[in-house]
C-alpha positions as CSV (number, residue, x, y, z in Angstrom):
1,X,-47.2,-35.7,163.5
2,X,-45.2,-33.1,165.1
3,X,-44.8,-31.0,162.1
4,X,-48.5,-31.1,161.1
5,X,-49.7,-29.8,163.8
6,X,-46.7,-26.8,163.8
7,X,-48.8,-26.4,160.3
8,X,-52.3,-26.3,161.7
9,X,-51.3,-23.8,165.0
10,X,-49.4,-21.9,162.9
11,X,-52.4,-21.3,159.7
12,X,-53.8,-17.7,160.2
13,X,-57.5,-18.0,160.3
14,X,-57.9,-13.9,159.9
15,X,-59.9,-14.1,163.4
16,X,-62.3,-16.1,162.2
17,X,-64.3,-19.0,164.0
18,X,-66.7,-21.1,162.7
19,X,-68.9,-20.9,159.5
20,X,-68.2,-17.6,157.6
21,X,-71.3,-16.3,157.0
22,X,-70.6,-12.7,155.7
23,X,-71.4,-13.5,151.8
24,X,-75.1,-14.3,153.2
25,X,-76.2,-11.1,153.3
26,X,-74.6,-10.0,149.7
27,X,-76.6,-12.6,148.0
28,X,-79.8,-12.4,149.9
29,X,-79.9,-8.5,149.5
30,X,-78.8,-9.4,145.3
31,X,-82.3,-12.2,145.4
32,X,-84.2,-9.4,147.2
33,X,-82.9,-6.7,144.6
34,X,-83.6,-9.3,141.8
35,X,-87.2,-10.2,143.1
36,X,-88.8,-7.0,144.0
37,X,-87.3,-5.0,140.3
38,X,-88.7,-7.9,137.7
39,X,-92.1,-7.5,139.5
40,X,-91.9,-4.0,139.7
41,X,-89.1,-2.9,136.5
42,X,-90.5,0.6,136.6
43,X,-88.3,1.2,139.9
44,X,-84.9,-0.1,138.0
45,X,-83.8,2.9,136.4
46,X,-84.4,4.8,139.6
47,X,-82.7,2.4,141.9
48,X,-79.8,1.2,139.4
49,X,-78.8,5.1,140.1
50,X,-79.4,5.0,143.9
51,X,-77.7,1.8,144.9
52,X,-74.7,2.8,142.6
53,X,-74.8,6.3,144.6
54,X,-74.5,4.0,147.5
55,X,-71.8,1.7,146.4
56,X,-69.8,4.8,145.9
57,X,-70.5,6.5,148.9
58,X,-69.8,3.1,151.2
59,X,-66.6,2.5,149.2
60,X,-65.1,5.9,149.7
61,X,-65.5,5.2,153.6
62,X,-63.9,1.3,153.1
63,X,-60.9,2.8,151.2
64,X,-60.9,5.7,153.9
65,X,-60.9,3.2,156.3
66,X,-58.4,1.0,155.2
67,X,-56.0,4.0,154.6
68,X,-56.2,4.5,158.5
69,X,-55.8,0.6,159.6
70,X,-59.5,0.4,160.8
71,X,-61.0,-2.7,160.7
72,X,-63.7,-2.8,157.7
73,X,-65.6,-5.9,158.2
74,X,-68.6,-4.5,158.4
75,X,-68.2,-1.8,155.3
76,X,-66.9,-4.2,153.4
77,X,-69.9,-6.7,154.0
78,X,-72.4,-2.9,153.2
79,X,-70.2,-2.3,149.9
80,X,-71.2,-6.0,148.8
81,X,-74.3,-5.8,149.4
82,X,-74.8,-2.2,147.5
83,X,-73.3,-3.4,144.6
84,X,-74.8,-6.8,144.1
85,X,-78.5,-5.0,144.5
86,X,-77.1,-2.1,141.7
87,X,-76.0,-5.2,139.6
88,X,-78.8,-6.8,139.8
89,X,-81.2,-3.3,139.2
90,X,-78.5,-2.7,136.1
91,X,-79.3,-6.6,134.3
92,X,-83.2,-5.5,135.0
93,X,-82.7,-1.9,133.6
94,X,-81.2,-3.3,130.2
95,X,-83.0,-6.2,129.7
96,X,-86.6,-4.3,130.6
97,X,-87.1,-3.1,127.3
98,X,-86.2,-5.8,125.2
99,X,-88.2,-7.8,127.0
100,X,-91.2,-5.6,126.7
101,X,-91.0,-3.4,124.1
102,X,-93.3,-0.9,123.5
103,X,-94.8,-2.3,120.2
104,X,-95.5,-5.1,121.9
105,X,-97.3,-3.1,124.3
106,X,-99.3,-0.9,122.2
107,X,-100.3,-3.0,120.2
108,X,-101.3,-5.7,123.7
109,X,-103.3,-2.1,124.7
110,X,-105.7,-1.9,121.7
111,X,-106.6,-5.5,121.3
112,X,-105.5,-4.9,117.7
113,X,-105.2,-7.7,115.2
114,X,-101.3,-8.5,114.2
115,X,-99.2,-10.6,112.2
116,X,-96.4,-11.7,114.0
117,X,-93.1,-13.9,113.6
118,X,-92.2,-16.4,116.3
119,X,-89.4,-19.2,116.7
120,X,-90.8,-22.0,118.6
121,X,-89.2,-23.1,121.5
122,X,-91.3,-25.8,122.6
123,X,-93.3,-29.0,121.6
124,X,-97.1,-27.7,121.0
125,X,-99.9,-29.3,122.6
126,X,-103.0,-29.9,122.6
127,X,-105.1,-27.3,125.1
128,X,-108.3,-25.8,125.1
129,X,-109.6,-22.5,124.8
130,X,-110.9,-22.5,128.1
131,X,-113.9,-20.3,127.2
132,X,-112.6,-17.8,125.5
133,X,-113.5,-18.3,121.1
134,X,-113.2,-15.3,120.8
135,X,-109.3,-14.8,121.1
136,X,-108.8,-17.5,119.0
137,X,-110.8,-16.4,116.2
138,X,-113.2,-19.1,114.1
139,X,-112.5,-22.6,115.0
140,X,-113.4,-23.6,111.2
141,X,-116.1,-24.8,109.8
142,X,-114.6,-28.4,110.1
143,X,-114.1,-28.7,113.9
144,X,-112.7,-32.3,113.8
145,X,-110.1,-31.2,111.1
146,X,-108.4,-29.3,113.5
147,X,-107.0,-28.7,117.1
148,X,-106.0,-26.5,119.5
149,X,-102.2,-26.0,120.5
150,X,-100.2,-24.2,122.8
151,X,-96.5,-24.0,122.8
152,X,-93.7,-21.2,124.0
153,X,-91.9,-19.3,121.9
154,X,-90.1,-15.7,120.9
155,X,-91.2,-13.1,119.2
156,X,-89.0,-11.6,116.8
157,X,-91.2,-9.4,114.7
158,X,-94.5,-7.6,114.8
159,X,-96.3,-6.2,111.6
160,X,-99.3,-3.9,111.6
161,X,-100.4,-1.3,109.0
162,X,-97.6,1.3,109.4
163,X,-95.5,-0.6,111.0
164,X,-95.4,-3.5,108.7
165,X,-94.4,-0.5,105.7
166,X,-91.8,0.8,107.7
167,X,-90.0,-2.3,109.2
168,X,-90.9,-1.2,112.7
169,X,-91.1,-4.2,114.7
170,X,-88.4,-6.3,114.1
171,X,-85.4,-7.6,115.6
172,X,-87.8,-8.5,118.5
173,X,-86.9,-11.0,121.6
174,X,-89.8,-11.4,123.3
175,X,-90.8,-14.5,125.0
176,X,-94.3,-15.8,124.9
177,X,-96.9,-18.2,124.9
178,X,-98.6,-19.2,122.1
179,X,-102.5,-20.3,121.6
180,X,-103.0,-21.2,118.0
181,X,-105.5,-23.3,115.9
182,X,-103.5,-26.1,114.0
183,X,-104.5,-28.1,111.2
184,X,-105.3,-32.0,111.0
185,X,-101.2,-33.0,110.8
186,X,-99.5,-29.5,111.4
187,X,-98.8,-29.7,115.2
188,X,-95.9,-32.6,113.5
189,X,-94.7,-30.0,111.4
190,X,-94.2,-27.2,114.4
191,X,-90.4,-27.7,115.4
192,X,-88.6,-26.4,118.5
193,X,-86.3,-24.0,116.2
194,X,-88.9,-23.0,113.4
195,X,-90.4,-19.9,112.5
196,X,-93.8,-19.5,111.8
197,X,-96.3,-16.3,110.9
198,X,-99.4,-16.2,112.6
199,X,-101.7,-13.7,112.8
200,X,-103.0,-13.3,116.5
201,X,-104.3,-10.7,119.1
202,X,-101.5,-10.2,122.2
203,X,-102.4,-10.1,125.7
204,X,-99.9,-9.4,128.6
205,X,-99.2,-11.3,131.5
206,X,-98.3,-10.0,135.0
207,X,-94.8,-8.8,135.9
208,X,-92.2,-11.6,137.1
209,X,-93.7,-13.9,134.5
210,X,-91.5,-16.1,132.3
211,X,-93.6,-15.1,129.5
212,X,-94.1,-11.6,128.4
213,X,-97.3,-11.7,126.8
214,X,-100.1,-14.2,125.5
215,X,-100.2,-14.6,122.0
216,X,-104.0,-15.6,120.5
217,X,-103.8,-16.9,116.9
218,X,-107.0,-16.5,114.9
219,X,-106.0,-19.6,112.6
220,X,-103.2,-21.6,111.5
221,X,-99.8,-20.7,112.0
222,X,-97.8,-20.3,108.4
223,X,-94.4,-22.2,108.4
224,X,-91.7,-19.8,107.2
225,X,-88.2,-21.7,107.8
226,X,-87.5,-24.8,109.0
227,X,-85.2,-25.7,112.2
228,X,-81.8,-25.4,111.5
229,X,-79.5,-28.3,111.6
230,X,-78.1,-28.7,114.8
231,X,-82.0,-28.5,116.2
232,X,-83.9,-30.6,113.0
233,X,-82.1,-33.9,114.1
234,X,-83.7,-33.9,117.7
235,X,-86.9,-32.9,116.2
236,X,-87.2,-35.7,113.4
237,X,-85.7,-38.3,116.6
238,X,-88.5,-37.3,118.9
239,X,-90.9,-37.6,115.5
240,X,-89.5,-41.4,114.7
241,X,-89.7,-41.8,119.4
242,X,-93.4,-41.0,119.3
243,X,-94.3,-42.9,115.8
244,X,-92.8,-46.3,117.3
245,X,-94.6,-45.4,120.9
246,X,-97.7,-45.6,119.2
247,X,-97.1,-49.4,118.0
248,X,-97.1,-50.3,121.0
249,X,-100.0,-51.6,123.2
250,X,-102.7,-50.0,125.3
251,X,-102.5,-46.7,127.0
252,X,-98.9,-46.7,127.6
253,X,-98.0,-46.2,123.7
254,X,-100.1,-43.1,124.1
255,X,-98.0,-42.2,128.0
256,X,-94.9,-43.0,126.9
257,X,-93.8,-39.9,124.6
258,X,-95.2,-37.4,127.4
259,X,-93.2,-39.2,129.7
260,X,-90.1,-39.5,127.9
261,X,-90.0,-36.2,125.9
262,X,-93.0,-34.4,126.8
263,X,-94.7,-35.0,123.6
264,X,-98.6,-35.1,124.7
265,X,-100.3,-35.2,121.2
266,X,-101.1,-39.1,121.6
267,X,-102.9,-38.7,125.0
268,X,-106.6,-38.6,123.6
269,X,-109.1,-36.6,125.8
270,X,-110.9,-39.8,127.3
271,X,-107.1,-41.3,128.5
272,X,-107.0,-37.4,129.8
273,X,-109.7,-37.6,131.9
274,X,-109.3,-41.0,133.6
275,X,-105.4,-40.1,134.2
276,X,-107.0,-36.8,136.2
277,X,-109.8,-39.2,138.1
278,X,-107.2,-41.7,138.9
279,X,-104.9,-39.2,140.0
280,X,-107.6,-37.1,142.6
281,X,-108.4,-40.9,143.5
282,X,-105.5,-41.9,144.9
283,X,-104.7,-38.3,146.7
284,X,-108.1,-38.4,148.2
285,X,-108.3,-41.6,149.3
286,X,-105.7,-41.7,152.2
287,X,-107.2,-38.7,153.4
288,X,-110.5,-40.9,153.7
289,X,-108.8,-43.6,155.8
């Protein structure tokens, strides 16, 4: 008992009491940084160079001080903070112009008809156009033999008169969201992993978004290559999930694969509906008693 607490009077504790709070500031000047360049990415190159500038400058005066014996707490805690915010204004200032590049923006601009090449990335479903015909296109003179889908994906080519000649456009990352119009049995067929050609108009989103533009297909998407391997299997297991969900009776055959896998295509407008009534029902209600 003795010897322990020889251990615990002896323990250096650098002058320290309490919580230690001094990485608090480093990471909510690195959020700050972080938040204010994806909204605004025009200001990365600009203050990638200044908060570097600073980083220097504040570590010249750490190792000054340190050379001296001066306490350097404070620096310290100010050379943390600079470089975190420069890091953070560096990952913004390369990944800007992949993210956005200025094909994609050009042709976003003109409102100009393309053909693009996207991976999917999620399960489509079924959506609306909310009002809007005209970035979709013609629905088809059949309007029962097909549907309306939405789904996320990446961009990774863009063809349009020149461009498609000279192979501009290509070797694209872009993440999107896709509106497309799907034929009666296709939606089954558009994998998380495959690639599809669709020819659509783009429209970009605000600044900070996960997505970096709206794609607008003006008919079906074209499958090009199929998942590969290690993605097909989940993709023909949540096909065999849903198929045996819909065996089973009532409305919650139809629930069940958006519940368990997110898969929505069995939920039928009228079950839609009565899910949204029963749901402003029940939130309203206590407010009425």
């Amino acid at each position: 008992m003795d010897f322990t607490r020889d251990i615990v009077a002896r323990r250096p504790d650098h002058g320290m009491t309490g919580l230690d709070l001094r990485l608090v500031f480093p990471a909510a000047t690195a959020w700050l940084a972080a938040w204010l360049l994806i909204a605004f990415p025009g200001w990365a190159p600009g203050a990638q160079a200044a908060l570097w500038a600073a980083a220097l400058g504040v570590g010249l005066v750490v190792a000054r001080r340190l050379v001296r014996a001066r306490g350097v707490s404070a620096w310290g805690v100010g050379l943390v903070c600079c470089a975190a915010a420069a890091l953070m204004a560096s990952a913004v200032t390369v990944a800007a112009p992949g993210r956005l590049p200025e094909t994609v923006r050009e042709s976003a601009a003109r409102q100009e008809s393309v053909t693009v090449l996207l991976t999917v990335a999620s399960i489509p479903v079924q959506t609306q156009s909310f009002g809007a015909p005209a970035l979709f296109g013609p629905a088809g003179s059949d309007s029962g033999a097909s549907a309306r889908v939405r789904f996320r994906g990446t961009l990774t080519g863009i063809e349009q008169g020149e461009v498609a000649r000279k192979g501009a456009g290509r070797g694209l990352s872009v993440p999107v969201v896709v509106f497309a119009e799907t034929a009666s049995g296709q939606t089954t067929a558009l994998q998380i992993g495959s690639v599809v050609r669709l020819d659509a108009t783009l429209r970009l989103t605000a600044a900070g978004d996960a997505a970096s533009a709206l794609v607008f297909g003006r008919g079906p998407p074209e499958l090009l290559v199929t998942p590969p391997w290690w993605l097909g299997w989940a993709g023909e297991l949540r096909t065999l999930f849903t198929t045996a969900a819909g065996d089973l009776p009532g409305d919650g055959g139809d629930l069940l694969p958006g519940l368990a896998i997110g898969d929505t295509s069995s939920v039928e407008s009228d079950l839609d509906a009565a899910m949204k009534t029963s749901s402003l029902v029940r939130h309203k209600v206590p407010s009425l008693t």
